[in-house]
C-alpha positions in Angstrom: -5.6 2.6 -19.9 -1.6 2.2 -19.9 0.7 4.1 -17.5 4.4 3.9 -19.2 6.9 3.5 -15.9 7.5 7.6 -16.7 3.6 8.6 -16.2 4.0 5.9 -13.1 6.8 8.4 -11.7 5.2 11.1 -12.4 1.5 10.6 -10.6 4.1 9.2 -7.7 5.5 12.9 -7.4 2.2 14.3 -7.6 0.8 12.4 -4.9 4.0 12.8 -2.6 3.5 16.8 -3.2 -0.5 16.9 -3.0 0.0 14.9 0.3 2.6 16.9 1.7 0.5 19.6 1.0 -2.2 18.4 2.9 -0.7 17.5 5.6 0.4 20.9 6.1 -2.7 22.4 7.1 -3.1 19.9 9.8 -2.7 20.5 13.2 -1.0 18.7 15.6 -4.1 16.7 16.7 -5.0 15.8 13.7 -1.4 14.2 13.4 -1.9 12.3 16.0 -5.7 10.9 14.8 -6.1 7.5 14.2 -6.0 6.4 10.2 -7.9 3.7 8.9 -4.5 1.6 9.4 -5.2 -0.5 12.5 -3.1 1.4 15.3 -1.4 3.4 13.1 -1.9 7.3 13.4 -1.6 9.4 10.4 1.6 10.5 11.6 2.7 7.0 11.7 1.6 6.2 8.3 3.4 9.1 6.9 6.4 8.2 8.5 5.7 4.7 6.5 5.4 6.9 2.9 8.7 8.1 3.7 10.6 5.2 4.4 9.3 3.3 1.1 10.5 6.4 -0.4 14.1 6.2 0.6 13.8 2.1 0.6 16.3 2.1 2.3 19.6 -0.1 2.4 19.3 -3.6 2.5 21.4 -3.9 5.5 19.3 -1.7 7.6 16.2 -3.6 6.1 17.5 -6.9 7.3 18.2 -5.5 11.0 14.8 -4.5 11.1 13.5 -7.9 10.1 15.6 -9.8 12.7 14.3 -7.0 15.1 10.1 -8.0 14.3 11.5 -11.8 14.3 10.7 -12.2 10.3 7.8 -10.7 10.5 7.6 -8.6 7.4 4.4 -7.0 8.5 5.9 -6.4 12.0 8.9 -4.9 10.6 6.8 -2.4 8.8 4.7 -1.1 11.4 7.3 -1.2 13.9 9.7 0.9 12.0 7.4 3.4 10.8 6.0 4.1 14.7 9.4 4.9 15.6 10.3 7.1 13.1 7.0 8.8 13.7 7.3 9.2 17.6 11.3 10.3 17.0 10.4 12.7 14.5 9.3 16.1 14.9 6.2 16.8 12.2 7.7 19.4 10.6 10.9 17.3 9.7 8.6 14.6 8.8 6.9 16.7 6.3 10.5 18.0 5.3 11.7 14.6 4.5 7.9 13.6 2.4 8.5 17.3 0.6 12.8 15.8 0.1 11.0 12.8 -1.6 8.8 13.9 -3.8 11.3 13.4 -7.2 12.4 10.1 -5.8 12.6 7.4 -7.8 13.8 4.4 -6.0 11.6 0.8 -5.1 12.5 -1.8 -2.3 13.8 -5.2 -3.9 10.5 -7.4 -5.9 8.8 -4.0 -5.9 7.9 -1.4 -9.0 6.9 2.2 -9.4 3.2 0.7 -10.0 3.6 -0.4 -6.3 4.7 2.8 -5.1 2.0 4.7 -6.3 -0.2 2.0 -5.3 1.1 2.5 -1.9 0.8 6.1 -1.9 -3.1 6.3 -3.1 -4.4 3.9 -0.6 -1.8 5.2 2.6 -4.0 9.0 1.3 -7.3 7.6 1.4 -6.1 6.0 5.0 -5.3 9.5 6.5 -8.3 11.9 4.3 -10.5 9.9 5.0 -10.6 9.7 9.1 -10.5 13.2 9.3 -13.1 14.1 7.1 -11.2 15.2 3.9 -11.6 14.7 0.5 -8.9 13.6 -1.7 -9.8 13.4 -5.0 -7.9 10.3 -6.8 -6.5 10.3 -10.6 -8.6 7.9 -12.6 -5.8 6.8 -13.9 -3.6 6.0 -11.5 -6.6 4.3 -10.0 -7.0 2.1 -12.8 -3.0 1.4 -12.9 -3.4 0.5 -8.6 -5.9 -1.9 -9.7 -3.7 -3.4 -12.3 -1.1 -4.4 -10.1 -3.1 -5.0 -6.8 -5.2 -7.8 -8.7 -2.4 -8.8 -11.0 -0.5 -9.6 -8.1 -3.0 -11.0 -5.4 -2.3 -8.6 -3.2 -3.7 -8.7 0.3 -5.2 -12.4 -0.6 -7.7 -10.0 -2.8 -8.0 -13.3 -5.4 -8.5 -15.5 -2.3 -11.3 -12.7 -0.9 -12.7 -11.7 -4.1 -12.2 -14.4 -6.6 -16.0 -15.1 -6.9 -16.9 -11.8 -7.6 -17.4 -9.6 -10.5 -15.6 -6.5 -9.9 -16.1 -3.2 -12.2 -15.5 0.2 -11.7 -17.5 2.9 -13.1 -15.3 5.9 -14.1 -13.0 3.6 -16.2 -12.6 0.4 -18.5 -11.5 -2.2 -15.6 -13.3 -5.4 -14.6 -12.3 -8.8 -13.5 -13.7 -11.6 -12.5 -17.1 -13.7 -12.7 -19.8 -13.4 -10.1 -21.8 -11.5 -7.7 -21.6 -7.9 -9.0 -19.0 -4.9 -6.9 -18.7 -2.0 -8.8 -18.4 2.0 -8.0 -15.7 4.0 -8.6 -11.8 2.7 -8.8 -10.4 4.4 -6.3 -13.2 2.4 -3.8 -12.7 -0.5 -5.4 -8.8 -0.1 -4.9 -9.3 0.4 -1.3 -11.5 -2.7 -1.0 -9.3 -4.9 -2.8 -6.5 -3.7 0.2 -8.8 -4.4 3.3 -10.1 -1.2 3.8 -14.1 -1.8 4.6 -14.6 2.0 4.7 -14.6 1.7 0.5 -18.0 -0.3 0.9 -20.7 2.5 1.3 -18.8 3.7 -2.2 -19.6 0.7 -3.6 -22.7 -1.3 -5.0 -24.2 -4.8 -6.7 -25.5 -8.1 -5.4 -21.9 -8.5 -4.5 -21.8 -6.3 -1.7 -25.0 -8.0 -0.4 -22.9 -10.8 -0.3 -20.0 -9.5 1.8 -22.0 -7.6 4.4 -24.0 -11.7 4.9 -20.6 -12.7 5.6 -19.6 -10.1 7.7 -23.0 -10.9 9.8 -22.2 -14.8 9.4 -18.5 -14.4 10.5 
């Protein structure tokens, strides 16, 4: 199951308007709820879907790095909290609706990572608060594609020794203790998101709950 880059920008504007369009009928409390993003709230990590939309110029990127001292992961969370708390919601959601036809990536990045970015950052808000958000199959299956061709989030270190198949399309990797349920779980395990487990079964996730316990 192929995306061409112009089905890749395409699911990307129909996740930026679907979001937006969820997180208009939140209220303000519900902005401020925590995400499954450690210490970010959901307004925070749509300020972050924002930012990656613009990716911004390099000079302000660099100031931000110097800012978290180099650290890249820093610099994200700490720029993304302060456009969040400087922010009204409304213009937040003005700037995610301005987005939407955007078609720009930050340097070493591709559209697969945007969309990537935006599937997992809407399973990190819905799934806190109790909504359902319903994932393309196959934009799933092109997040996986790029997540495990890329070792993202050390998932080749994490999940090297596993068997990994989803169950709602042709993708599999690996040898091993068995994972498998649908992609978009699987995508959310592969980025460190433990909530994708009860989603998920196999001998495999025997495994990882035993070293959970044993860690």
């Amino acid at each position: 199951m192929t995306m061409t880059t112009e089905d890749l920008w395409r699911a990307v504007a129909t996740e930026r308007t679907t979001l937006a369009d969820l997180l208009e009928t939140l209220s303000e409390d519900q902005w401020e709820h925590g995400s499954l993003c450690a210490d970010w709230r959901v307004r925070d990590v749509v300020a972050h879907v924002v930012l990656s939309a613009s990716a911004g110029p390099g000079l302000l990127l660099l100031v931000s790095l110097i800012r978290a001292r180099g650290n890249l992961h820093r610099m994200i969370r700490d720029t993304a909290i302060r456009h969040a708390d400087r922010t009204p919601t409304a213009a937040i959601l003005g700037q995610l609706r301005d987005s939407i036809g955007q078609r720009r990536t930050a340097p070493g990045t591709t559209p697969a990572d945007r969309l990537m970015d935006l599937l997992v950052h809407g399973q990190d808000i819905a799934i806190p608060l109790g909504i359902a958000r319903p994932v393309p199959v196959a934009a799933a299956h092109a997040a996986l594609d790029r997540v495990w061709g890329t070792g993202m989030s050390g998932c080749h270190k994490t999940f090297g020794g596993f068997r990994l198949a989803a169950t709602d399309t042709e993708w599999s990797t690996g040898d091993g203790p068995l994972i498998e349920g649908p992609a978009t779980a699987l995508l959310l395990l592969l980025t460190g998101r433990p909530a994708a487990r009860e989603h998920l079964t196999g001998d495999g996730v025997t495994h990882l709950l035993a070293a959970d316990r044993a860690g």
